[in-house]
N, C-alpha and C positions, 0 to 999 in steps of 0.2 A: 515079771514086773521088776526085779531085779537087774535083770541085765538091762530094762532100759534106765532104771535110774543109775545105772554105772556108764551109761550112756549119755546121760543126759551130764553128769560129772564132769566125764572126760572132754565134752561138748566146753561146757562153763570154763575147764583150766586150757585151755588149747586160745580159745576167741576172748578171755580176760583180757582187757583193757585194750582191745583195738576199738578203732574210731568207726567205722563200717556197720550199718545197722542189718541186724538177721532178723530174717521176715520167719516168722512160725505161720505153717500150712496145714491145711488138712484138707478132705473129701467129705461130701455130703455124701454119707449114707442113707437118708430117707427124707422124705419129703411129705409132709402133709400138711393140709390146710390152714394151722397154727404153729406148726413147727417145724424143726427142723434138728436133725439127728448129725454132727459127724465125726469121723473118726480121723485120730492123730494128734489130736489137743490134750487130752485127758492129764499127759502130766506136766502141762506148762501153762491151763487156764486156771481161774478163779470163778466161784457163781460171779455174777456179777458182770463179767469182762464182756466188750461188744467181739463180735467177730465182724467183719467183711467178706462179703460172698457174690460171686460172678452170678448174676443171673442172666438171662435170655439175651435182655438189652444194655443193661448198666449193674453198677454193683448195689448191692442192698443191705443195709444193714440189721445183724441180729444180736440179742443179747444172750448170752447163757447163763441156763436158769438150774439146771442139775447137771455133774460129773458122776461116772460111773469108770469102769477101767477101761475099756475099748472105744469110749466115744462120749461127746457131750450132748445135750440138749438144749437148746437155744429156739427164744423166741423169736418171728420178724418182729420186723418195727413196721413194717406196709404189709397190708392183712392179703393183697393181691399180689404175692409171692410168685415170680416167675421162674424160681431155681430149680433145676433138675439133678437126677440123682449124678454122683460123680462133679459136683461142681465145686472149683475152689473156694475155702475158706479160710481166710488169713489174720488170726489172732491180733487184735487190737489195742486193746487195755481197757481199762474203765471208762464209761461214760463221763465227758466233759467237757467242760465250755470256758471260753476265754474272756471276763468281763470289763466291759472298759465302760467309764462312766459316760461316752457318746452314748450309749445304745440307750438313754435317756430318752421316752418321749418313740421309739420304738416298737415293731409289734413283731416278734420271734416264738420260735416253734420251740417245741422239746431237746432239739438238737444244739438250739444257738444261730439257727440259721434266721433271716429275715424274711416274714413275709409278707410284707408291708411293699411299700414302691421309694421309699427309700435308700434304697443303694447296697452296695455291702456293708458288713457290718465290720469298725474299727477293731482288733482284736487286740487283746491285754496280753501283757508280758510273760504272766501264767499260767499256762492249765488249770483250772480248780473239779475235781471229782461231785460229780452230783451229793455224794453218800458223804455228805460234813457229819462231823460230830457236835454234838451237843456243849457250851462250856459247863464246865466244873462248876457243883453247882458252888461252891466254895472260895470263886473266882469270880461269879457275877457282881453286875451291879447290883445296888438296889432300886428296890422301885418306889418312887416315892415321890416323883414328881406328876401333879393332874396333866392332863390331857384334853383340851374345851373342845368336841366334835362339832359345835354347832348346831345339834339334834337335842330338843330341847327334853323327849321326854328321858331319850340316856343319860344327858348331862345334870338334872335335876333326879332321879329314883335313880341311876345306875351306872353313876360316874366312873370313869375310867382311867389307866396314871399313863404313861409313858413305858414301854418295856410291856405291858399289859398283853394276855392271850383271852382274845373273849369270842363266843361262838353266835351266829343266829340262826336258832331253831324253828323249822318250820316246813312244811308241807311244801306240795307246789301252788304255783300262782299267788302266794300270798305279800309279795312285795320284799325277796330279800333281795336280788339285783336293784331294785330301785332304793334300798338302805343301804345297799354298799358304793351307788355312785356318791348319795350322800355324804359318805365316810371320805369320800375323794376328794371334798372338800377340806377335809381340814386342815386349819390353815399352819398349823405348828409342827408341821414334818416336812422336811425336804426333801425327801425320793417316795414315792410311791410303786411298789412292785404288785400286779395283780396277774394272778395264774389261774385260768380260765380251762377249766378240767372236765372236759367229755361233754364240754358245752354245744347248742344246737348248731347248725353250721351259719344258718340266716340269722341270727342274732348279734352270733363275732360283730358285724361293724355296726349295727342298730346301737349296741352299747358302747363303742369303743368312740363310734363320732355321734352319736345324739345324746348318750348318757352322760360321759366325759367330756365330749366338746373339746372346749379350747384347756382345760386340763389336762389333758392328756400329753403336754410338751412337758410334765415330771414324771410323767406313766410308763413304766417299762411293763408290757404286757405280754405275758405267755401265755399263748392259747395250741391247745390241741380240741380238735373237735370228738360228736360222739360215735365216726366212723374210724375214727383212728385208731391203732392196735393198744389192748391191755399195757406195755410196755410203753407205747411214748403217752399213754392219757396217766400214767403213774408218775414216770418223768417229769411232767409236766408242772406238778407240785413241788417236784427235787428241785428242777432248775429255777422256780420263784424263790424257792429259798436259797437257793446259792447267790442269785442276787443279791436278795436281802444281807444276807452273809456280805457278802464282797461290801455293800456301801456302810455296813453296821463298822466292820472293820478300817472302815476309814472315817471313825466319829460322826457319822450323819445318824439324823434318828429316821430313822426307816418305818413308812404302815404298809404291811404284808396282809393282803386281802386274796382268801382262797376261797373260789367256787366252783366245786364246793369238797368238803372232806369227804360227804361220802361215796363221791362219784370218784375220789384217789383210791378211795377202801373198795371199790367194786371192780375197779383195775388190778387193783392189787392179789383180789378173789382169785380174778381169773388166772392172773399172773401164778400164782401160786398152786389153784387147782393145773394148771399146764404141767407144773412139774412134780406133780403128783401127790403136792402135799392133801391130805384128809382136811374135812370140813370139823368144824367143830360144834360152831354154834352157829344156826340156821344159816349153815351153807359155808359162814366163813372159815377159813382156817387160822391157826393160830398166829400165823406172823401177819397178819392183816392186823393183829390189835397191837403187834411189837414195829409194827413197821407205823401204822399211824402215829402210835407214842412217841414213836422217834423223830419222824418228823416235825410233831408240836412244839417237842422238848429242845428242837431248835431254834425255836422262835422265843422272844424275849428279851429281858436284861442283857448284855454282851457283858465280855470281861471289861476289868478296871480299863480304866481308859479308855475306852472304845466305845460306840454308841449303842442304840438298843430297836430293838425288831417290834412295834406294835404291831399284834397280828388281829385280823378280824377275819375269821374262820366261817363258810356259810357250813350246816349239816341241813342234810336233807332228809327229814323223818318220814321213811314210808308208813304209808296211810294215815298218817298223820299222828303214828305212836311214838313216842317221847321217850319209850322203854324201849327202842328196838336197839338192838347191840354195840352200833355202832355210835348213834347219840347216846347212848347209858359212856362207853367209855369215854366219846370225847367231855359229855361231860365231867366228870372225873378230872380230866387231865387241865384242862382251861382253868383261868381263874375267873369265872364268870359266864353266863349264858343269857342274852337276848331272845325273850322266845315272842313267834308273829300265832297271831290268832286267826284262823278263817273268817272265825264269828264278827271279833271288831271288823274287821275289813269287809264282812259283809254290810257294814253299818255305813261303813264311807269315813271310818277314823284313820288317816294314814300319818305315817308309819301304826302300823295293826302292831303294838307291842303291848305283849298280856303284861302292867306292871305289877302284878302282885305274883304272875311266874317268876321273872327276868330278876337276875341277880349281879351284882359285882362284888366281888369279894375285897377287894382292892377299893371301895367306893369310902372305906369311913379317911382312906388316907387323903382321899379330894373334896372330905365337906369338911368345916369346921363345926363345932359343936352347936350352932345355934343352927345351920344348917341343914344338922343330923336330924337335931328335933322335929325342925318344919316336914321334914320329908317322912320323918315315921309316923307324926299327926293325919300326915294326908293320905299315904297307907291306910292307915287305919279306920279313916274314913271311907276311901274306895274300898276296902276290905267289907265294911257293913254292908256298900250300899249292892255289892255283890253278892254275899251274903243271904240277902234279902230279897234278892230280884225274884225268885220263883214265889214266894210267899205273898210279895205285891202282886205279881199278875193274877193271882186267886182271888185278890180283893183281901187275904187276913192282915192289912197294913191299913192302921186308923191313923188321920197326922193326928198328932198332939198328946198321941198315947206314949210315944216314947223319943226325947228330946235330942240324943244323937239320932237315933236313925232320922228325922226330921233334917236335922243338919246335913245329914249323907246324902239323902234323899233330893236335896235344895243344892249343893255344891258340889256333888261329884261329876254331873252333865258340865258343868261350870267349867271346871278340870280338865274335863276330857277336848273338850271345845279350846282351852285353854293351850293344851299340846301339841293339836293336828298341827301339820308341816305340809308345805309344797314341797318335792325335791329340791326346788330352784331357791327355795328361802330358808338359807342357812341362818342360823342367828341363836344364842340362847341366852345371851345377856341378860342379866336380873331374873332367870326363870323363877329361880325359888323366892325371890322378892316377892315376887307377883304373886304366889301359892301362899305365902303367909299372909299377904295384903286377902285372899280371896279366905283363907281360913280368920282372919282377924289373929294373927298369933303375937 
C-alpha cells in the first residue's frame, strides 16, 4: 500500500498544473446481478463517486458504494447490466446535474436527463452534487410567514407557514396523490419541484397531465419508476432537492413535494444492504434513518437572504401502522404531520383527513388569537362526538341527558359536510368564519 501511495504522490508532483485531463481506469473484476466488483480505484475513489463502464453495447452507469484495498463495489444505475468481467471502468466523480431555470415545466429522470418530448435540456453554468448540505441552523430564515393551500380542512385545524416541513400519512389508496395535486395549486409559490420515487410506471403521466394539467408549465418533475435500480429510485429524491436548492438560492419560494419518503427509505434499504451494511430495525439499516434526516433537514427555511423550500413529504405506513420506523422518524423530524383515514374515505369525506390525528406545529404562527379559539372549540367538539360514537351505536346516548354531547352530536356531520373538497375546487377563504358562524362563537 505504500508504494502505491508513493505512487500516487509522485503521479500528483510530475502532472501538477498541466491543462490535460487524466482519465482514472480500472477492470471489472466481478459481475453479478446488483453489482459490480473492480479493481484499480480503490485509492483515488470516494463511496459515493459514479464510475462509467463499457458494457456489451454502450456505457452504463454505476455508483460506488463500499472501498476495500484491491477493489471497489459499485452499484448499476440499469438493473439489466450487460457488463462482462474485464470491462473498463473509468472513475467519474460525484453525481450531478446542471440546473438552469428553463427546465421549468419539464419532466427529467435521476440523472438530469429529459424524458419528456421536449428537447434537450438548457444546461447551467455549474455542476451541483446531489449530496447538498443542510444551512446552518444559525443561518436560517425564520419561519413566520402563513401559507393559504386553499384546502380548507389544512388551512382552518392545520395551518402551515412558508419554509414549513409537513408529512401525509397514510396507507395506500387513501387519497395522498390526489392531496398533493391539490397542494399544486397553490397559489403563493413560484416554482414547484415534485419527485416521483419508485412510482408505478402507468400513472407517471395519468398524474402529470390529468392531475396537474395545465399546471404543470411551474412543474419541474423527477420521476424514477418502481423497476428502476435502488440507486437512481434514491436519487431521485437527491436531485428534487437539489432543485429546490438551486431556485431557494435564487430568492424564489419553492413547494418540494416528495412521493413518497418511504419508497426513498426502501431504496436506500437496498442500497445499503448491497454494501453490506447490517439491518437494524426491521430490516433497516442505520444510515437509512441518517440519510433520510438528511435529506429533510434540507428542506426548509434558506439562509438570510435567500428564499425558502416548503416541503410536503407523502410517508407511506405499511399496513397502515403509524408506529412502523420509518414514519415514527419522519415524524419526529417534520414540523407537522397530515394523517388520511381508510375509515373517513370509506364514508365519501374527501380529502380523508383524521383532524383530531393531523397536527401543525407551526399552526399558532398562522391563526390569530381569536382564530386559535374557534378552531380548538370545534376540536373539541369533534373530539366528543368521536368520542362517543361507539356508545351511540349501542343505543347508551339519550339526547337531552347531556347538553354538549347534544351540541357535538347536531354540528359535527355539519363540520364534516362543511370541509369536503373536490380536487378541482381550491378555495378556503372565510373557513374558520363559517366554523364559528356554524358553532355560534
Amino acid at each position: 500500500m505504500s508504494d502505491r501511495l508513493s505512487a500516487i504522490a509522485r503521479f500528483t508532483k510530475t502532472h501538477a498544473g498541466k491543462a490535460r485531463a487524466v482519465s482514472i481506469c480500472g477492470k471489472v473484476c466481478e459481475a453479478g446481478t446488483s453489482h459490480l466488483r473492480v479493481r484499480g480505484l480503490s485509492c483515488f475513489a470516494t463511496p459515493g463517486d459514479m464510475i462509467n463502464v463499457m458494457g456489451e453495447q454502450r456505457a452504463e452507469l454505476a455508483e460506488i458504494v463500499q472501498i476495500e484495498a484491491d477493489s471497489v463495489l459499485a452499484i448499476p444505475y440499469e438493473k439489466r447490466s450487460g457488463v462482462r468481467l474485464g470491462a473498463r471502468a473509468m472513475l467519474t466523480g460525484r453525481p450531478s446535474i446542471r440546473p438552469h431555470s428553463s427546465w421549468l415545466g419539464r419532466v427529467i429522470d435521476p440523472l438530469g436527463t429529459p424524458v419528456d418530448d421536449g428537447g434537450a435540456l438548457t444546461a447551467g453554468a455549474e455542476p451541483v452534487t446531489l449530496d447538498g448540505e443542510p444551512p446552518r441552523a444559525m443561518e436560517r430564515n425564520r419561519v413566520l410567514q402563513p401559507l393559504r393551500t386553499g384546502i380548507k380542512a389544512i388551512d382552518a385545524f392545520m395551518p402551515i407557514c412558508t419554509g414549513q416541513r409537513i408529512g401525509i400519512f397514510a396507507g395506500t389508496g387513501v387519497g395522498k396523490s390526489t392531496l398533493l395535486a391539490m397542494f399544486a395549486q397553490v397559489p403563493d409559490v413560484s416554482v414547484v419541484v415534485l419527485a416521483l420515487v419508485g412510482e408505478r410506471g402507468r400513472e407517471v403521466r395519468e398524474f402529470l397531465e390529468d392531475v396537474l394539467g395545465a399546471r404543470r408549465a411551474r412543474v419541474i418533475a423527477v420521476v424514477s419508476t418502481g423497476d428502476d435500480s435502488a440507486a437512481l429510485r434514491r436519487n431521485a429524491a437527491k436531485t428534487a432537492m437539489t432543485l429546490a436548492e438551486y431556485f431557494r438560492d435564487r430568492s424564489e419560494r419553492v413547494l418540494l413535494m416528495i412521493d413518497s419518503v418511504t419508497r426513498f427509505a426502501h431504496a436506500q434499504r437496498e442500497y445499503a444492504l448491497s454494501a453490506g451494511e447490517p439491518a437494524v430495525a426491521r430490516g433497516y439499516p442505520p444510515s437509512v434513518f441518517a440519510e433520510t434526516a438528511k435529506l429533510l433537514e434540507r428542506a426548509g427555511p434558506g439562509p438570510r437572504g435567500m428564499g425558502d423550500i416548503t416541503m410536503i413529504a407523502t410517508v407511506l405506513v405499511d399496513g397502515d401502522d403509524h408506529n412502523d420506523p420509518i414514519a415514527d422518524a419522519a415524524r419526529g423530524i417534520l414540523d407537522g404531520h397530515i394523517v388520511l383515514d381508510r375509515k373517513i374515505a370509506a364514508t365519501g369525506r374527501w380529502p380523508a383527513i383524521d383532524l383530531l390525528a393531523s397536527l401543525s406545529r407551526l399552526a399558532p404562527k398562522a391563526w390569530t388569537t381569536a382564530e386559535q379559539s374557534v378552531v380548538q372549540s370545534a376540536r373539541a367538539t369533534i373530539a366528543r362526538f368521536e368520542d362517543t360514537r361507539d356508545l351511540r351505536m349501542i343505543g347508551g346516548y339519550q339526547p337531552g341527558s347531556d347538553p354538549e354531547l347534544d351540541q357535538a352530536v347536531a354540528l359535527t356531520p355539519k363540520l364534516y359536510d362543511m370541509l369536503k373538497q373536490r380536487p378541482d375546487d381550491i378555495g378556503s377563504e372565510g373557513i374558520i368564519a363559517q366554523i364559528a358562524g356554524l358553532l355560534r362563537l
